[in-house]
C-alpha positions, 0 to 999 in steps of 0.5 A, spaced: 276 353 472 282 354 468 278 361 464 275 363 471 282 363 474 285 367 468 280 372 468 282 373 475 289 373 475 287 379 468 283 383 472 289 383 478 294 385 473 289 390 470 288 393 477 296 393 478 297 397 471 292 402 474 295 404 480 302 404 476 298 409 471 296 413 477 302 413 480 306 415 474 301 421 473 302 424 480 309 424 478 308 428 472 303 432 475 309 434 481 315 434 476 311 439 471 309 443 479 317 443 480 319 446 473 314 451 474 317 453 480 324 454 478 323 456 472 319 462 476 325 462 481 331 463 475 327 468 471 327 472 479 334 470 480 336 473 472 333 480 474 336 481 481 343 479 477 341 485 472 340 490 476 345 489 480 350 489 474 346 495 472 348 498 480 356 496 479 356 499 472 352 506 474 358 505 480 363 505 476 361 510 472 360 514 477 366 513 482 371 513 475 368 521 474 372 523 480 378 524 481 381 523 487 385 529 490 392 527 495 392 530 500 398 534 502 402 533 509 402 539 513 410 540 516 
């Protein structure tokens, strides 16, 4: 009766293990998901902060050219 009992207390742990495993692969699966996603995000979030350095330094190129003349009072 002992190695009956045994056998059986082995298969619930095995059935525990399994479902931990399981579990663990979910999460895996979901954590790779989530860095795909941000990896994704950070490259947009690069290229939007490029082009707006690009816009401020063509700006100031540009605003840097001109001169600005004063006007005089008219008395």
């Amino acid at each position: 009766m002992k190695g009956y009992e045994s056998r059986i207390i082995l298969e619930d742990i095995n059935k525990k293990f399994d479902a931990i495993i399981v579990g663990q692969n979910l999460l895996n699966e979901k954590l790779d998901r989530h860095i795909d996603e941000n990896a994704k995000d950070l490259k947009e979030i690069s290229n939007e902060i490029l082009l707006l350095r690009k816009d401020i330094y063509e700006h100031r190129e540009n605003t840097e050219l001109h001169t600005t003349k004063k006007k005089k009072k008219v008395s």
